[in-house]
VMD Tcl script that builds the backbone (N, CA, C; Angstrom):
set m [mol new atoms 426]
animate dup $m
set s [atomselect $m all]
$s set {name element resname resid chain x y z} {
  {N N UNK 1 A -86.845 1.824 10.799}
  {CA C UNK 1 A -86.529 0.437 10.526}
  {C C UNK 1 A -87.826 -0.327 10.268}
  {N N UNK 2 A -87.827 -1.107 9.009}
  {CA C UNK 2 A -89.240 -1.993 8.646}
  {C C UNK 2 A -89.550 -2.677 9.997}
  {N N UNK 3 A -88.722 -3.411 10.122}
  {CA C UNK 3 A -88.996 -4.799 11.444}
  {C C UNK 3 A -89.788 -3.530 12.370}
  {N N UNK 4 A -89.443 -2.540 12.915}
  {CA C UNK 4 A -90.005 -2.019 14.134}
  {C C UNK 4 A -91.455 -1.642 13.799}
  {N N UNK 5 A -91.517 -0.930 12.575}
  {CA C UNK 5 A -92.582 -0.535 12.325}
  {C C UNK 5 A -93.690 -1.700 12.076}
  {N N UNK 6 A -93.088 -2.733 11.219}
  {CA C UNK 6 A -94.214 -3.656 11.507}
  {C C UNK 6 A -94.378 -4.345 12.451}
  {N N UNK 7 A -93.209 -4.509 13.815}
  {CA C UNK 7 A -93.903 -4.847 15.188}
  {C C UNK 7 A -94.940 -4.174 15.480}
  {N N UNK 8 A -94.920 -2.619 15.849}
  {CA C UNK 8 A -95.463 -1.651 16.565}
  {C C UNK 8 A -96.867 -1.629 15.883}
  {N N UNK 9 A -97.408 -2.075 14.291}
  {CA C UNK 9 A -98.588 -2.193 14.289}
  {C C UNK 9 A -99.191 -3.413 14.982}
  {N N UNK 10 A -98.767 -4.510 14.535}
  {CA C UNK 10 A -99.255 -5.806 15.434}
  {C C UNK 10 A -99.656 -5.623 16.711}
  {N N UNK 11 A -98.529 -4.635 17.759}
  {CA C UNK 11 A -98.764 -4.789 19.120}
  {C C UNK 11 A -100.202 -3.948 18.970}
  {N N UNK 12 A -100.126 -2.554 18.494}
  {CA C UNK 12 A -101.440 -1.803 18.086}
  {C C UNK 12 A -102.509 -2.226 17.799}
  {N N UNK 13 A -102.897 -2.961 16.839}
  {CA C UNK 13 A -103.918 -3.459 16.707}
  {C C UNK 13 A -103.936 -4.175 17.170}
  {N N UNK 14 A -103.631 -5.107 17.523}
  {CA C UNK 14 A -104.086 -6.166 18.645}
  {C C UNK 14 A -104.657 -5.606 20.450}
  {N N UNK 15 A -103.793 -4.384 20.428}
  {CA C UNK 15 A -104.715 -3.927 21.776}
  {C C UNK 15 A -105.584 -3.438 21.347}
  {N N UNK 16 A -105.964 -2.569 20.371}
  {CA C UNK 16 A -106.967 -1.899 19.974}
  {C C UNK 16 A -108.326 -3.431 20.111}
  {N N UNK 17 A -107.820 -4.184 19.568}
  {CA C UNK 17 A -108.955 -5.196 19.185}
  {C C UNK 17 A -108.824 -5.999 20.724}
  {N N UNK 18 A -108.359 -6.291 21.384}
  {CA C UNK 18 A -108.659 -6.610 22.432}
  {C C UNK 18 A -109.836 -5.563 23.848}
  {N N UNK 19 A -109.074 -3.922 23.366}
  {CA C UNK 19 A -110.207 -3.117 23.999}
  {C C UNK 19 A -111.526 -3.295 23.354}
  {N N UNK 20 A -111.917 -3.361 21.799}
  {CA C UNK 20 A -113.218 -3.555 21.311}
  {C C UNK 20 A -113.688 -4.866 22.242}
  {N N UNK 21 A -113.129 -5.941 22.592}
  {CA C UNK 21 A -113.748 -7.149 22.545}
  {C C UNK 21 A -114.570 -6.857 23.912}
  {N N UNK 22 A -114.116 -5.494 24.985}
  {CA C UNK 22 A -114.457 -5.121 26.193}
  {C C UNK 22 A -116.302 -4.586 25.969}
  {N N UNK 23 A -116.472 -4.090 24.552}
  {CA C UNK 23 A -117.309 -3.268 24.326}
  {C C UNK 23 A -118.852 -4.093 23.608}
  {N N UNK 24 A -119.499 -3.496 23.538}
  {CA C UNK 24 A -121.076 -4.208 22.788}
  {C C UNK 24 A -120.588 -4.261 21.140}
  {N N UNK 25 A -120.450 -5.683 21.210}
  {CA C UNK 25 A -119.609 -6.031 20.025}
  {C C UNK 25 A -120.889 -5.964 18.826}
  {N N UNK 26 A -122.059 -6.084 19.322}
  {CA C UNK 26 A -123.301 -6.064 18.656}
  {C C UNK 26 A -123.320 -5.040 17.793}
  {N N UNK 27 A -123.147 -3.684 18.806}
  {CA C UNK 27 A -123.422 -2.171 17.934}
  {C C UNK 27 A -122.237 -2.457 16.357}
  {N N UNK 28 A -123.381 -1.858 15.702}
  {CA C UNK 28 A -122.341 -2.217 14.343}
  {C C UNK 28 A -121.314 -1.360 14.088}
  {N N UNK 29 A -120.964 -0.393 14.651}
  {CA C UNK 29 A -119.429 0.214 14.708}
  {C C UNK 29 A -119.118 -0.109 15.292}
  {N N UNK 30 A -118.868 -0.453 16.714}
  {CA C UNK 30 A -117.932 -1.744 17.298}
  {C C UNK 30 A -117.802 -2.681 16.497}
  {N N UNK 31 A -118.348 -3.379 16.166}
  {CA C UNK 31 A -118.409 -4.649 14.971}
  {C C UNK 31 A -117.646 -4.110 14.116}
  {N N UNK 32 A -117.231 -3.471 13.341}
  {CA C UNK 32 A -116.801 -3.072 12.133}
  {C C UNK 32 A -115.392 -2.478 12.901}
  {N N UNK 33 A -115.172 -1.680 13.777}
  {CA C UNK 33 A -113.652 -1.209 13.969}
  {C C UNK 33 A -113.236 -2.529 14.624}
  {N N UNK 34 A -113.396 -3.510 15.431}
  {CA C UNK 34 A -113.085 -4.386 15.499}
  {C C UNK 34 A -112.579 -5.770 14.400}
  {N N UNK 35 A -113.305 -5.420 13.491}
  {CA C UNK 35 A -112.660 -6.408 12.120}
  {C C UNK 35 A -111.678 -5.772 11.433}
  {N N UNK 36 A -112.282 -4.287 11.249}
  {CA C UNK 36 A -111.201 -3.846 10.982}
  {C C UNK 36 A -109.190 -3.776 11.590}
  {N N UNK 37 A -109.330 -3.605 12.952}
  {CA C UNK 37 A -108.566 -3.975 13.934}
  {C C UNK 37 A -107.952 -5.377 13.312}
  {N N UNK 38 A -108.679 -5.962 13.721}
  {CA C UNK 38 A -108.126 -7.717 13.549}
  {C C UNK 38 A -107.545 -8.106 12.061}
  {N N UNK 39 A -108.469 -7.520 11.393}
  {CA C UNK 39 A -107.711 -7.599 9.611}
  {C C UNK 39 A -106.556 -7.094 9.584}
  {N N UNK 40 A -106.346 -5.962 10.338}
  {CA C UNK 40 A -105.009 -5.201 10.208}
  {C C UNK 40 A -104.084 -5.580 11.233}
  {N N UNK 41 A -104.359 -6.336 11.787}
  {CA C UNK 41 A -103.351 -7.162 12.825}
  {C C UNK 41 A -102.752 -8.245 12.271}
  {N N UNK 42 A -103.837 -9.177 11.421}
  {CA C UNK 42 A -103.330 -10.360 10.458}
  {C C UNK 42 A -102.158 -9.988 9.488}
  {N N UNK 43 A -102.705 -8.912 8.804}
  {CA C UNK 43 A -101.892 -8.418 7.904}
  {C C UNK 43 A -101.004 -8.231 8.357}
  {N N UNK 44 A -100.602 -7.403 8.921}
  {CA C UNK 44 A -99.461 -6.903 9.625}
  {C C UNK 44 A -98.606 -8.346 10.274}
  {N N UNK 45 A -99.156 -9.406 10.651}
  {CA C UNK 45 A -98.328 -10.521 11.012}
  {C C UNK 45 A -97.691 -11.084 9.960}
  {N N UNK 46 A -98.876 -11.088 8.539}
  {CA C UNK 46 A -98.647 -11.630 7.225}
  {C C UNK 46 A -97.583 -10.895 6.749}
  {N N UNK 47 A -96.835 -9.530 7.009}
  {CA C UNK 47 A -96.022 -9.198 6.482}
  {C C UNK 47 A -95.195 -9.454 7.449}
  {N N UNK 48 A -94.994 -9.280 8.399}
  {CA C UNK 48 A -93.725 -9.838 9.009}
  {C C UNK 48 A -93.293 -11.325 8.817}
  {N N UNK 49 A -94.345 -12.241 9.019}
  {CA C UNK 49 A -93.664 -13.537 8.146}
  {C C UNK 49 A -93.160 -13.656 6.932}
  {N N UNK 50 A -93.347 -12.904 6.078}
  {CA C UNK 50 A -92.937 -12.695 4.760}
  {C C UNK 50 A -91.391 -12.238 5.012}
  {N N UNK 51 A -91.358 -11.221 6.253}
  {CA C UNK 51 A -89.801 -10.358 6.379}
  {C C UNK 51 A -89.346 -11.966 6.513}
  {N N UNK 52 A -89.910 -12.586 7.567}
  {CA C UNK 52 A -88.973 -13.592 8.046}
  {C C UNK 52 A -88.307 -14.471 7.063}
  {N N UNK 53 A -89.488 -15.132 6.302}
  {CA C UNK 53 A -89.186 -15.967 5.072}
  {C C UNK 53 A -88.111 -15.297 4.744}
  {N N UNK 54 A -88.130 -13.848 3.797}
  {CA C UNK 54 A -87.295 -13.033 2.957}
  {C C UNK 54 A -85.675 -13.173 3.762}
  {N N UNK 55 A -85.712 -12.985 4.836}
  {CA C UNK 55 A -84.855 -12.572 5.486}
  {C C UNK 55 A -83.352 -13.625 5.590}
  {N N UNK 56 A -84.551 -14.789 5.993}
  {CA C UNK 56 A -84.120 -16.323 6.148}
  {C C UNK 56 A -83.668 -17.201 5.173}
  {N N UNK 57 A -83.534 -16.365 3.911}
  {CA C UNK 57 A -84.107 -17.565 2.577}
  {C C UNK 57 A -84.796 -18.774 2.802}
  {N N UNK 58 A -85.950 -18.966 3.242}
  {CA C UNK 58 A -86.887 -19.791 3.810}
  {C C UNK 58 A -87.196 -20.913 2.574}
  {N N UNK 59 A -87.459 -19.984 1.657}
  {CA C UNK 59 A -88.412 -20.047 0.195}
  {C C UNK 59 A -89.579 -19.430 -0.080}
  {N N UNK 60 A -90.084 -20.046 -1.161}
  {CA C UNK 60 A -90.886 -18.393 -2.009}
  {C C UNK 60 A -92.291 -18.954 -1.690}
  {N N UNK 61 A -92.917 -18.683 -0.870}
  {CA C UNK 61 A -94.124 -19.047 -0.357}
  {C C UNK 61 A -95.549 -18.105 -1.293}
  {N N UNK 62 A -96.313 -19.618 -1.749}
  {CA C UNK 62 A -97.397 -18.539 -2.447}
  {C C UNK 62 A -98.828 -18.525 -2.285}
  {N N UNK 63 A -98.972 -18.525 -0.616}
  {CA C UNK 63 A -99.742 -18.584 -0.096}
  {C C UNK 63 A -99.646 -17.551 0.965}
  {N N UNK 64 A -100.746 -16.977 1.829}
  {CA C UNK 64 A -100.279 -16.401 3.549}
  {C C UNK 64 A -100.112 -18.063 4.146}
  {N N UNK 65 A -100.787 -18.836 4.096}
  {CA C UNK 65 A -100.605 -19.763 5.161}
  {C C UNK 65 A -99.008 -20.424 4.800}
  {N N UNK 66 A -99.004 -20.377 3.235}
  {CA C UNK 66 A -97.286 -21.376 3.845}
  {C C UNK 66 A -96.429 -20.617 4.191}
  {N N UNK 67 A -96.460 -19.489 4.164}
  {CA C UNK 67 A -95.462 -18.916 4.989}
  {C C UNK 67 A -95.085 -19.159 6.551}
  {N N UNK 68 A -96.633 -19.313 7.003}
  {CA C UNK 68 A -96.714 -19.668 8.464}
  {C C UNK 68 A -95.634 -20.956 8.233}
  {N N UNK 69 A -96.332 -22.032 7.352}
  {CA C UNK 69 A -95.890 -23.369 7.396}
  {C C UNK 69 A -94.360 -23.666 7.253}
  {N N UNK 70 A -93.663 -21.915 6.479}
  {CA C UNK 70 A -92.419 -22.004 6.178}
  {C C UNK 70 A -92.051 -21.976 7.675}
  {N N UNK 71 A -92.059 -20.970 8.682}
  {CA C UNK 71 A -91.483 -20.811 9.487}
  {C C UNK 71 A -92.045 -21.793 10.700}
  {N N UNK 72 A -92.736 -22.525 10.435}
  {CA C UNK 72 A -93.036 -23.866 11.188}
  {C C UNK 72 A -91.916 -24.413 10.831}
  {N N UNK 73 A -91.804 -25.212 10.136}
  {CA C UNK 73 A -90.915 -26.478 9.129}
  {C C UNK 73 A -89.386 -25.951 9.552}
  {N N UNK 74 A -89.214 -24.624 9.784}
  {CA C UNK 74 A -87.381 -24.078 10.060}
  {C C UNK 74 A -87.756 -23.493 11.680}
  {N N UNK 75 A -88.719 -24.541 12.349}
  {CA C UNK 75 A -88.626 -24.061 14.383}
  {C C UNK 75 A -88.502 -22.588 14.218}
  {N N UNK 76 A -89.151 -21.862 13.843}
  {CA C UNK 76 A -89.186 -20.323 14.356}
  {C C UNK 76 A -90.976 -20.341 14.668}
  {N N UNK 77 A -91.435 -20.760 14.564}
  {CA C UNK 77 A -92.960 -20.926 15.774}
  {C C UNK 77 A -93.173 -22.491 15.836}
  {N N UNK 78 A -94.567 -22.170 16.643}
  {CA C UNK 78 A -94.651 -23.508 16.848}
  {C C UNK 78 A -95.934 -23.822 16.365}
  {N N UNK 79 A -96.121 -25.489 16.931}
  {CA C UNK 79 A -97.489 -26.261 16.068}
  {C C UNK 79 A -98.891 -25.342 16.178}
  {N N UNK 80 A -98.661 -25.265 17.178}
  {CA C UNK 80 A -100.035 -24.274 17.976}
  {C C UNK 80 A -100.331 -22.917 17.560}
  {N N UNK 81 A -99.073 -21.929 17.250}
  {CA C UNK 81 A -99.108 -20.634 16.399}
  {C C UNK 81 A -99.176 -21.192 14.849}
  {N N UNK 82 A -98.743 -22.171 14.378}
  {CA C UNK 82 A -99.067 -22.511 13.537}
  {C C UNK 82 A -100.859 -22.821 13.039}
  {N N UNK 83 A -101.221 -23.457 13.586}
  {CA C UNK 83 A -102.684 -23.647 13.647}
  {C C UNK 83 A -103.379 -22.156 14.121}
  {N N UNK 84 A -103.196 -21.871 14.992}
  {CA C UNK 84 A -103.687 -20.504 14.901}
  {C C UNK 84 A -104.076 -19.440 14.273}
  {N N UNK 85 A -102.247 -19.109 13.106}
  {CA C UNK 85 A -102.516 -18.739 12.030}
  {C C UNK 85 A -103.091 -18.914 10.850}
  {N N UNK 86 A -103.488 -20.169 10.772}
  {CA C UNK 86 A -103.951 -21.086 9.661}
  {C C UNK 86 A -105.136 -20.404 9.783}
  {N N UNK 87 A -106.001 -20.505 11.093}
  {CA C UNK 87 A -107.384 -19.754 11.016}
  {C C UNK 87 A -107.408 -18.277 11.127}
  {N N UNK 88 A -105.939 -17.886 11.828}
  {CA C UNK 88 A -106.192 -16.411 11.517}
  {C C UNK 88 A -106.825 -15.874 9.845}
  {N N UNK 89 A -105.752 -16.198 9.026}
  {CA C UNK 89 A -105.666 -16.259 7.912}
  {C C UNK 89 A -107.089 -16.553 7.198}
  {N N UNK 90 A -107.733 -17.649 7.383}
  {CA C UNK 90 A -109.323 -18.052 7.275}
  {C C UNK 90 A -110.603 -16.822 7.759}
  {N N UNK 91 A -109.903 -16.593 8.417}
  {CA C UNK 91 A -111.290 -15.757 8.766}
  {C C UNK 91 A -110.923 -14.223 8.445}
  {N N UNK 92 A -109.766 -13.752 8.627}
  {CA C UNK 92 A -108.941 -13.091 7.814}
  {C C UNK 92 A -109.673 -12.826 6.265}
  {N N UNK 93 A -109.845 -13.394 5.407}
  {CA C UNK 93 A -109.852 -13.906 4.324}
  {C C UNK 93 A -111.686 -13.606 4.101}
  {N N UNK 94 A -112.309 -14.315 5.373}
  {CA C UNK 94 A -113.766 -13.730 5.759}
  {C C UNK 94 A -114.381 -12.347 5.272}
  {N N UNK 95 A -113.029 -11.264 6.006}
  {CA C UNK 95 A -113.228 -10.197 5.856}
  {C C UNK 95 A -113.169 -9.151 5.001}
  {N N UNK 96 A -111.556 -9.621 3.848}
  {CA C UNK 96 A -110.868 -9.158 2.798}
  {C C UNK 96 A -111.996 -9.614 1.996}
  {N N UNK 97 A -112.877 -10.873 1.715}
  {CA C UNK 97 A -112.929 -11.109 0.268}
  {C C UNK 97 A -114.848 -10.932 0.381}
  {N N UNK 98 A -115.483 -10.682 1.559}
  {CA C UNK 98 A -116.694 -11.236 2.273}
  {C C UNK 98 A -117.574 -12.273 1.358}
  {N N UNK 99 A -116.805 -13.183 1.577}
  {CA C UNK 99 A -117.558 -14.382 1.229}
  {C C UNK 99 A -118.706 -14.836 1.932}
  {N N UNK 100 A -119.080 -14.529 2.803}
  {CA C UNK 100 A -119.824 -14.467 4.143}
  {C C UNK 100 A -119.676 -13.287 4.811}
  {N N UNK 101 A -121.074 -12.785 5.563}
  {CA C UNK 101 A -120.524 -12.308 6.561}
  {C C UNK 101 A -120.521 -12.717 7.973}
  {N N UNK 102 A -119.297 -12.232 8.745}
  {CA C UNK 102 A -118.712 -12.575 9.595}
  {C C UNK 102 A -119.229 -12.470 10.821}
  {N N UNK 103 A -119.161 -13.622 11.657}
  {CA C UNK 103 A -120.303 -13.696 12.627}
  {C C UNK 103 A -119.557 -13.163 13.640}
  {N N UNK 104 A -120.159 -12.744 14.765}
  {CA C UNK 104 A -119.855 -11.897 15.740}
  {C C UNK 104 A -119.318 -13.117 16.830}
  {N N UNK 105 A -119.280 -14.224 16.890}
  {CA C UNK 105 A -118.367 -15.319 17.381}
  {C C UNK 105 A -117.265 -15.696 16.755}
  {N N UNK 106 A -117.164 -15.414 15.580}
  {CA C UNK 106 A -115.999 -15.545 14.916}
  {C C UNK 106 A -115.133 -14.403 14.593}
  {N N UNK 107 A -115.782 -13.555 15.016}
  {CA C UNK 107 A -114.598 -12.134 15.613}
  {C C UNK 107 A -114.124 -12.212 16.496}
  {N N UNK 108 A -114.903 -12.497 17.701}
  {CA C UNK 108 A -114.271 -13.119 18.904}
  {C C UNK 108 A -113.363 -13.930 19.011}
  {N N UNK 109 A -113.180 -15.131 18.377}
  {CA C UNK 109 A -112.651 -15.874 18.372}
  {C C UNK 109 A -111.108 -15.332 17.954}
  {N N UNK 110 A -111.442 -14.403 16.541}
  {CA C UNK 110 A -110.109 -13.640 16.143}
  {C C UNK 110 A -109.375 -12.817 16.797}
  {N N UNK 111 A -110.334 -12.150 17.122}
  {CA C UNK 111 A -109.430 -11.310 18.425}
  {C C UNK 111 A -108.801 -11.853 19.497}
  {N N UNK 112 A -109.267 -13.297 20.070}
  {CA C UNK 112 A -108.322 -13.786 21.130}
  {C C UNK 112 A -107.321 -14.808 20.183}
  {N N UNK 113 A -107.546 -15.419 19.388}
  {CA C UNK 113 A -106.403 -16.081 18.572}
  {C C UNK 113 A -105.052 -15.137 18.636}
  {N N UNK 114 A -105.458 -13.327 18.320}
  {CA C UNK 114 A -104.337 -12.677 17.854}
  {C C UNK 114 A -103.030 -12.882 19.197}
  {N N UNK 115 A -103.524 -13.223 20.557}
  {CA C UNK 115 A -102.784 -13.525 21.464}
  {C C UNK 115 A -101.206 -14.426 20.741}
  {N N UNK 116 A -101.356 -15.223 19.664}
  {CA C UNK 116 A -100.656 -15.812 19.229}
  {C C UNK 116 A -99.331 -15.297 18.442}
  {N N UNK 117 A -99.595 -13.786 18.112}
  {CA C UNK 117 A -98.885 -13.086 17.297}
  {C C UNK 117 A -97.594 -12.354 18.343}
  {N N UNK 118 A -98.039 -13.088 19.651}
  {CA C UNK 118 A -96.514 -12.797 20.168}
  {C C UNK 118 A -95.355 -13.576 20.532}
  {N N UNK 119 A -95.592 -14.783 20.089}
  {CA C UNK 119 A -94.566 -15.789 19.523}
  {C C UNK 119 A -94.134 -15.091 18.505}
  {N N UNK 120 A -94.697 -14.909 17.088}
  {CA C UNK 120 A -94.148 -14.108 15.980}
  {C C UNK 120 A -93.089 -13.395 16.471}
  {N N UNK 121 A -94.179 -12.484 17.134}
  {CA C UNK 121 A -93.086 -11.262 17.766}
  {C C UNK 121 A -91.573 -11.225 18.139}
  {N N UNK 122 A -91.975 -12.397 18.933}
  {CA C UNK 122 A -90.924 -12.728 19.820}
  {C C UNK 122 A -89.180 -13.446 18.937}
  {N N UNK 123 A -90.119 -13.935 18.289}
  {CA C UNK 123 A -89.012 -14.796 17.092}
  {C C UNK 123 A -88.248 -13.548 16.010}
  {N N UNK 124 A -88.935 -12.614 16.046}
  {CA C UNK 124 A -88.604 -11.587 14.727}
  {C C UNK 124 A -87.473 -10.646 15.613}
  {N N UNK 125 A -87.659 -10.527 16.805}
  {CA C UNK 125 A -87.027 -9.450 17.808}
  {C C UNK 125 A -85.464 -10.178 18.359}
  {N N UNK 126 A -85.933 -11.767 18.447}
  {CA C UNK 126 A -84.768 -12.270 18.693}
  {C C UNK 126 A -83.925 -12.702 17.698}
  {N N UNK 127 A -84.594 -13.081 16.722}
  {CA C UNK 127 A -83.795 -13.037 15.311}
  {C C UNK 127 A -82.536 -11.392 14.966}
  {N N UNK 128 A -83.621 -10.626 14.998}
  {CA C UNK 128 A -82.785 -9.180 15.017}
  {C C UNK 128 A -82.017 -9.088 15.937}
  {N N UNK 129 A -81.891 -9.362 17.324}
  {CA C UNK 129 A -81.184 -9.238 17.790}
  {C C UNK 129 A -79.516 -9.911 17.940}
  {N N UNK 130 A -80.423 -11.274 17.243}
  {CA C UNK 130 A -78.608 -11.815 17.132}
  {C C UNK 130 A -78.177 -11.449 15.494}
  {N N UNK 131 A -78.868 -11.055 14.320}
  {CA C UNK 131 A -78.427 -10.096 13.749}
  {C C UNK 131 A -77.636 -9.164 13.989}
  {N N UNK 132 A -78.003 -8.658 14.704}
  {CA C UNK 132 A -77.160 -7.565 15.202}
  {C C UNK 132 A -75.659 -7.820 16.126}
  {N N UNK 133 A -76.422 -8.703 16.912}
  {CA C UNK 133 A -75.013 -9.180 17.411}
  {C C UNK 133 A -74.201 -9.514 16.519}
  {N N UNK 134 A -73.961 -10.398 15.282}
  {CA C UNK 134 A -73.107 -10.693 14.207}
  {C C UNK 134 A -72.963 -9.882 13.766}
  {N N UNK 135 A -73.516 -8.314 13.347}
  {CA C UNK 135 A -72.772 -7.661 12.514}
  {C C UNK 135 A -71.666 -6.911 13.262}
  {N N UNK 136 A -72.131 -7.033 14.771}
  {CA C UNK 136 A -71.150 -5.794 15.437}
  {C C UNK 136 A -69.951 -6.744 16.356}
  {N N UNK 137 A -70.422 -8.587 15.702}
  {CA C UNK 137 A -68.900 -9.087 16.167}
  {C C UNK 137 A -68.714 -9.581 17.247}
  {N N UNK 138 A -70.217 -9.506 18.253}
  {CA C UNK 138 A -70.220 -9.870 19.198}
  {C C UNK 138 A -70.222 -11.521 19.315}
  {N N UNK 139 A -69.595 -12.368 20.341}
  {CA C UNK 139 A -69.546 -13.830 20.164}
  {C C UNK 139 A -70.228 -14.334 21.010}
  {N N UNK 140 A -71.029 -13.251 21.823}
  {CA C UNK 140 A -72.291 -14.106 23.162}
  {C C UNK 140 A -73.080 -14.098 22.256}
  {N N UNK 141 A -74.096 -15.505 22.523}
  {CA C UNK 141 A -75.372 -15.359 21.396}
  {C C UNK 141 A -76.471 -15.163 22.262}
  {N N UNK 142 A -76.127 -15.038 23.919}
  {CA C UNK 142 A -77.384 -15.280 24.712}
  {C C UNK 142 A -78.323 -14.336 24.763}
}
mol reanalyze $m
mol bondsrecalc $m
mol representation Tube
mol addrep $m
């Protein structure tokens, strides 16, 4: 199932990048599997908001950030995961395009932002779940 598989990376990389943040973030392979980590955690959120949009008929978002903004605007996260993602996405963007390179405080920073990606989570799992409840007819929504 898509939805699971793109939970199960999010939760993944995000521990992965939370164990780097334990380590000498200096050494430049720590530095580097750690962005790497975090890029692939964004992403991986960036496609599940996309499921959501898709899912939701939200609308056709042509940005990563309005997607966030889609599922702001229809209460499936909030102001704060909203802003969050806004800079996920930013520094995100750091890494994909290296317009800069990326300072070793502003990895940090990414890696504890990703804390935010379990609101996402949380919204995509409970969404599916009352999915599911409607297809199989059930009339508790709790």
């Amino acid at each position: 199932m898509r939805l699971a598989s793109i939970i199960s990376r999010i939760e993944r990389h995000k521990e992965k990048a939370l164990e780097l943040t334990e380590k000498d973030v200096s050494d430049y392979l720590v530095f580097n599997s750690l962005a790497m980590e975090c890029f692939q955690a964004v992403n991986s959120a960036i496609e599940l908001g996309e499921f959501l949009v898709s899912e939701n008929n939200l609308g056709l978002p042509s940005t990563y950030r309005e997607i966030f903004e889609l599922l702001y605007k229809n209460k499936m996260i909030s102001r704060e995961t909203l802003n969050d993602m806004k800079r996920l996405v930013f520094l995100r963007n750091l890494i994909a395009h290296e317009y800069y390179t990326i300072r070793e405080e502003e990895l940090r920073e990414m890696a504890d932002l990703l804390s935010c990606l379990d609101e996402l989570v949380e919204t995509a799992k409970k969404l599916n779940k009352n999915r599911q409840k409607e297809v199989r007819g059930d009339s508790d929504t709790s």
